[in-house]
C-alpha positions in Angstrom: -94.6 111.6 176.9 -94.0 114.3 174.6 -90.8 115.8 176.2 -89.5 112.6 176.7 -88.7 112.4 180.3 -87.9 108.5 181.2 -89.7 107.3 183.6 -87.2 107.4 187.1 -85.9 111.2 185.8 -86.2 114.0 188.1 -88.3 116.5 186.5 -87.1 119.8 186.6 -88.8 122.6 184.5 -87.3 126.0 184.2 -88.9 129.1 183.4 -87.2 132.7 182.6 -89.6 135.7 182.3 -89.8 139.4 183.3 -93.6 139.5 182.8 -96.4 138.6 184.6 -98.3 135.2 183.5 -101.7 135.0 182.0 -104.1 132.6 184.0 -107.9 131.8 183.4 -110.5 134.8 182.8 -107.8 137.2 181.5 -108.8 135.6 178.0 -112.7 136.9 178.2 -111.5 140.6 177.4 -110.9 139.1 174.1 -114.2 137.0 174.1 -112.8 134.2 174.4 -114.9 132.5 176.9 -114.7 128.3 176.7 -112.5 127.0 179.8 -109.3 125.0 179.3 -109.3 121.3 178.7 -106.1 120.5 181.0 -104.8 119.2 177.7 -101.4 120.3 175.9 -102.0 122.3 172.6 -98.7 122.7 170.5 -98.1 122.1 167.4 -94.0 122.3 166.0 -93.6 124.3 169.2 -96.7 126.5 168.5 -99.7 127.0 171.0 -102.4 126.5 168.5 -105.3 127.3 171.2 -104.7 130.8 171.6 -107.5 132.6 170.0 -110.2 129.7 171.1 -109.8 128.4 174.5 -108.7 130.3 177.7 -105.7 130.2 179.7 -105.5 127.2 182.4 -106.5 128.0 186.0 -103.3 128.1 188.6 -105.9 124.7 189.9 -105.3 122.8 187.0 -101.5 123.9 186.6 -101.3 122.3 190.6 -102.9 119.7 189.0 -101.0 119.0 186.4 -97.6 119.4 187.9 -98.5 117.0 190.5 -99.7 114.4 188.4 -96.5 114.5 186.2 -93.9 114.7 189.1 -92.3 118.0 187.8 -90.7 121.0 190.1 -91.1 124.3 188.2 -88.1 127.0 188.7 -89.6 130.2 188.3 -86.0 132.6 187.7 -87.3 136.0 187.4 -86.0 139.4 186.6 -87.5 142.9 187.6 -90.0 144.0 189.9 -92.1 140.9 188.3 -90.6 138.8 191.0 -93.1 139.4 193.9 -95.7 138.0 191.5 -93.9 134.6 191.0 -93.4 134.5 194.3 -97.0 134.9 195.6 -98.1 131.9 193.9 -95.7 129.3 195.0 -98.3 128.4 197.7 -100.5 127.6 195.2 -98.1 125.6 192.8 -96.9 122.7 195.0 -93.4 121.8 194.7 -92.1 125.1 192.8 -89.2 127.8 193.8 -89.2 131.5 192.5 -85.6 133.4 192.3 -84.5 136.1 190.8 -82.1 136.4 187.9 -79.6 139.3 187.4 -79.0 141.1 184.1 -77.8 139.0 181.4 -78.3 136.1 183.5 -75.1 136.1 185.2 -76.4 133.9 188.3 -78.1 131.6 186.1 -76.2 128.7 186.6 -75.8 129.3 190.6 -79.3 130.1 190.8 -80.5 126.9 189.4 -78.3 124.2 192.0 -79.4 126.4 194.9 -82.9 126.2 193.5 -82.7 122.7 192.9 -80.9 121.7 196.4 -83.7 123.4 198.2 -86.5 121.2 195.8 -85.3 118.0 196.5 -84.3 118.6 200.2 -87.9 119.0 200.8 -90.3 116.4 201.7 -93.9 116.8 201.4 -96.9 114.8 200.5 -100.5 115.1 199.3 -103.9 113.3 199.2 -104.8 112.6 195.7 -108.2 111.4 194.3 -109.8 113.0 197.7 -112.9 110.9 198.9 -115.8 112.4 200.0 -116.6 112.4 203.3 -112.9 111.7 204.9 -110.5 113.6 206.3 -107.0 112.7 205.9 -104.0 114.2 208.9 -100.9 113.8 207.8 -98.0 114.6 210.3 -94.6 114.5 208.8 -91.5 113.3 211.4 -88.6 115.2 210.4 -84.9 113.4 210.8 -84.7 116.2 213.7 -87.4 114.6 215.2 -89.8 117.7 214.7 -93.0 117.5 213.8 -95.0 119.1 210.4 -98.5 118.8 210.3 -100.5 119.1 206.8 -98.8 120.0 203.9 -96.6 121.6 205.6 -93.5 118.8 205.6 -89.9 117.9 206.3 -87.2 121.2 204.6 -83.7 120.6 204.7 -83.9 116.7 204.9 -80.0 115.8 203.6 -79.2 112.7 201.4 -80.2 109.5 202.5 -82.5 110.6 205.8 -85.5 109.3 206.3 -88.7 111.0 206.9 -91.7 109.6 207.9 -95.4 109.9 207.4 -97.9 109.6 210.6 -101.6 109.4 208.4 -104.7 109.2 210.2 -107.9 109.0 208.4 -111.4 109.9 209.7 -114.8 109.2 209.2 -116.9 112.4 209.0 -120.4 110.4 207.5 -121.5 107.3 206.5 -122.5 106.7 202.8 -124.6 104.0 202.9 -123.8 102.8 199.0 -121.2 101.8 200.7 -118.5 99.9 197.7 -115.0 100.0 197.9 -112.6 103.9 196.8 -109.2 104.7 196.9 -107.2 107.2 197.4 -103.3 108.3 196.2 -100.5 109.0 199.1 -97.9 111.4 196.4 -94.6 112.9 197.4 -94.9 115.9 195.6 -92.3 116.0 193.0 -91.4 112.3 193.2 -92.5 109.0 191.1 -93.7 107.2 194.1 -97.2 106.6 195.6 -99.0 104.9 198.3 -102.5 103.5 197.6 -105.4 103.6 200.3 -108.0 101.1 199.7 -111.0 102.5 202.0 -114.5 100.6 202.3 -117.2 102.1 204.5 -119.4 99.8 206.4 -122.4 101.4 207.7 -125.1 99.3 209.5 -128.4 101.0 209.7 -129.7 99.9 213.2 -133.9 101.5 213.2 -136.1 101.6 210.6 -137.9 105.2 209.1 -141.0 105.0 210.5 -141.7 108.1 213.0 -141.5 106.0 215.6 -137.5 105.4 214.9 -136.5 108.3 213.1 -132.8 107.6 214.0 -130.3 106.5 211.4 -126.9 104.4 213.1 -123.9 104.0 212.0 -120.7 102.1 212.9 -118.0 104.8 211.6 -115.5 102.3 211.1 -113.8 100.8 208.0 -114.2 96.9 209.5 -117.5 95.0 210.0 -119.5 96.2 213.0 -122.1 94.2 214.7 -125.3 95.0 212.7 -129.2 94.8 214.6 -132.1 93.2 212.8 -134.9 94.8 211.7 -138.4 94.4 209.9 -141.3 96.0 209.6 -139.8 99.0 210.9 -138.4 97.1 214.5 -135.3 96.8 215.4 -133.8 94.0 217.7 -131.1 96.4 219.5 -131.5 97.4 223.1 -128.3 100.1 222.5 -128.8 103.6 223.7 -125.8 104.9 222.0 -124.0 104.1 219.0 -121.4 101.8 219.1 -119.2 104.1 217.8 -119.9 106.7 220.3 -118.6 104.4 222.9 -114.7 104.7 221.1 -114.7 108.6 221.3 -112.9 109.4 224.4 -114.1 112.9 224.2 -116.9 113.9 221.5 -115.1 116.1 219.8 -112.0 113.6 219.1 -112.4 111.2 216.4 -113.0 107.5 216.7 -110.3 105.4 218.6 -108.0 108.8 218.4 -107.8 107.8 214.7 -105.3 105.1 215.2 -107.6 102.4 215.6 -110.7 100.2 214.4 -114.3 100.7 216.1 -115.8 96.9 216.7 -119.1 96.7 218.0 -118.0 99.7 220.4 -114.4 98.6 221.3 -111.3 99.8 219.9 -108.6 97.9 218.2 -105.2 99.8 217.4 -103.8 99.7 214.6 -100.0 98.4 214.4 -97.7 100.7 213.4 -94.2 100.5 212.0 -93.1 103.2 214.6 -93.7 101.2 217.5 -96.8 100.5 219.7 -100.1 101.8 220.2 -102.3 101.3 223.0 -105.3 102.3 225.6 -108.7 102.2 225.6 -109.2 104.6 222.9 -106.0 103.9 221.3 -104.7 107.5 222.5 -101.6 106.6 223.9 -97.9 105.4 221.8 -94.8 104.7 222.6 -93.4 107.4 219.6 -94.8 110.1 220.1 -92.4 111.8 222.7 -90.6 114.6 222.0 -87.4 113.9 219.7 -83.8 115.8 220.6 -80.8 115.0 217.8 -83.0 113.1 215.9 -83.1 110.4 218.9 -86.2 109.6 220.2 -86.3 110.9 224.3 -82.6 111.9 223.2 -81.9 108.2 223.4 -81.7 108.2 227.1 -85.5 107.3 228.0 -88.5 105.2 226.9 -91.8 106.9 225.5 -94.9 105.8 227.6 -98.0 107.9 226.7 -96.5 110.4 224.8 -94.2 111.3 227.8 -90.7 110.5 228.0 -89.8 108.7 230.8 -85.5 109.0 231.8 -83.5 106.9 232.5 -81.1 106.8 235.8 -78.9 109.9 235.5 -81.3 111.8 233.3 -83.8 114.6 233.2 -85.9 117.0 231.2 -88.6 116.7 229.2 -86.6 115.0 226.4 -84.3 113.1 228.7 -81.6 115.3 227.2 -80.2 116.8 230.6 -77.7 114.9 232.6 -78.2 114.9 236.1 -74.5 115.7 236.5 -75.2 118.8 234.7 -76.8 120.0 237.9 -73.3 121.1 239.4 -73.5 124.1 237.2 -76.0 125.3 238.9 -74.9 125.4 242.6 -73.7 128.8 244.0 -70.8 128.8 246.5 -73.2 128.2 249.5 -74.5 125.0 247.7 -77.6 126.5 246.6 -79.2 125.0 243.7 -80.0 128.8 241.3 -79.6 130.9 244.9 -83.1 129.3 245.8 -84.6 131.5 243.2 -85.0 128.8 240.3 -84.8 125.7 238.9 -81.3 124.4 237.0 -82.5 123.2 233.0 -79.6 121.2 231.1 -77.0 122.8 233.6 -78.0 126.3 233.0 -80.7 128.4 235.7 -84.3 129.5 235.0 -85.0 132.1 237.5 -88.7 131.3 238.8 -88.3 134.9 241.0 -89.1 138.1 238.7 -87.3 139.9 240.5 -84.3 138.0 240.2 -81.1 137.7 237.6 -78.1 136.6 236.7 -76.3 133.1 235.6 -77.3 131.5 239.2 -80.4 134.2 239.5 -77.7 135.5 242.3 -79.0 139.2 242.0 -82.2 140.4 243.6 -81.8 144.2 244.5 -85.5 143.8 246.5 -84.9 140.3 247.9 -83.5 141.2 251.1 -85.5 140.9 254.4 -86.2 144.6 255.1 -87.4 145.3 252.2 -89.9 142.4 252.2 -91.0 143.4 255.7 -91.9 146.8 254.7 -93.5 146.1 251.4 
């Protein structure tokens, strides 16, 4: 509010050093020991904290730039660079160049730097709740994959990249009530709101004779048993939520799904469909070639792309009639010695080269006779 940024602006902050940056505890050499507030301290364009508080931590900078949408250009000259540069992991959505003398490449330095901010695509949990775990997989517009905060880079104007979130369970607080969490592009005005409520039903009582706690792991309404006086009603010998694991290391209905009284209900999703018994199969989550989904020219069944007539590969990118490449002058499909990929020959002999894995110095009969 102080700057005066309106509201839809891109916020773009520039910074020109050839020093290093103070951060928190550099100040306690001085003695001045009390910890930043997170709050701006100027006063006609004079820090006015200096001698009282200490420097903010490289946390609450993260913090703070994420919070106020604003990419940070760090243009640096001298052998100060490196140091910029080591702390862009840290500082979500921030780029580190350096400047030449007299700033001759400013103005060059700051569209490349800028082209690369808003070309990538990240995102962020915000307002983290305790007790979930949040996997975010980005789907790039080349159809490549980016787990964490890893994200989409080069994404050009008007592509579309999209979000795959799963969220999982890893306890059940039984004061149960109703959290949120924030879904932020990092650098950008926009969020997405998650509206999680826990419903844990405790199935035995916590006398020693049922020292066991249940609990449905799911964010619906499970099937709760009945007890008093330390007796429970349910006949269960494993948790319902057990039963929509497929393996017990994997997380409930594969994470795209609701657990209901130990059957799994998928979620729908904008992508296309998901389905099973544990909700571990799609119909989206096939390899991508060109951007297209099985190149266009198959169908996605289980995470497996499945070709249409005329097609092959593992991305349905190969044409059958690519094949012909492959054939020697005796009609021999890579000499016998391998397998034709996308027109071109993978040699499955080691002892065998060439364009049509033609040459094999030790493949002749005597040789193999007298090995």
């Amino acid at each position: 509010s102080h700057i005066g940024w309106r509201k839809e602006a891109k916020r773009l902050l520039l910074v020109m050093t050839d020093q290093t940056s103070h951060l928190a505890l550099d100040s306690k050499l001085a003695g001045i020991v009390i910890p930043h507030d997170g709050n701006c301290h100027l006063k006609d364009n004079v820090y006015i904290k200096a001698t009282s508080m200490e420097h903010p931590s490289l946390g609450q900078l993260s913090e703070k730039l994420i919070d106020n949408n604003i990419n940070v250009i760090f243009a640096v000259q001298g052998s100060q660079f490196h140091w910029y540069k080591d702390l862009l992991p840290l500082l979500p959505g921030t780029v580190a160049r350096q400047i030449e003398s007299q700033a001759a490449n400013l103005n060059d330095l700051v569209v490349e730097a800028y082209q690369k901010l808003i070309s990538e695509v990240k995102i962020q949990v915000d307002n983290q709740i305790q007790g979930l775990h949040f996997n975010i997989t980005a789907i790039c517009p080349d159809g490549s994959k980016k787990t964490g905060m890893e994200g989409c880079k080069n994404v050009g104007y008007n592509e579309e990249v999209l979000f795959n979130v799963s969220v999982t369970m890893k306890g059940c607080d039984t004061t149960g009530g109703r959290k949120y969490a924030i879904l932020k592009p990092i650098g950008f005005n926009e969020t997405t709101i998650v509206n999680v409520q826990k419903s844990c039903a405790s199935q035995y009582g916590d006398s020693a004779r049922h020292n066991r706690v249940w609990a449905d792991e799911t964010f619906s309404d499970g099937k709760q048993s009945h007890c008093s006086d330390n007796n429970c009603s349910s006949n269960r010998d494993t948790l319902p939520s057990e039963r929509c694991r497929r393996h017990q290391d994997q997380p409930i209905c594969s994470g795209q799904g609701n657990c209901i009284d130990g059957k799994c209900f998928c979620y729908k999703n904008k992508l296309g469909k998901v389905y099973g018994k544990y909700c571990e199969m799609d119909d989206f989550s096939c390899p991508y070639h060109q951007g297209n989904l099985c190149s266009g020219n198959g169908e996605c069944e289980a995470g497996k792309c499945k070709c249409f007539a005329g097609w092959e590969g593992d991305r349905c990118q190969c044409s059958l009639q690519s094949a012909k490449h492959c054939l020697n002058s005796k009609g021999q499909i890579c000499s016998g010695r391998g397998k034709c990929v996308c027109g071109k020959c993978e040699c499955t002999d080691p002892r065998s080269f060439g364009r049509l894995c033609e040459y094999c110095p030790t493949c002749n009969k005597a040789c193999e006779e007298n090995w």
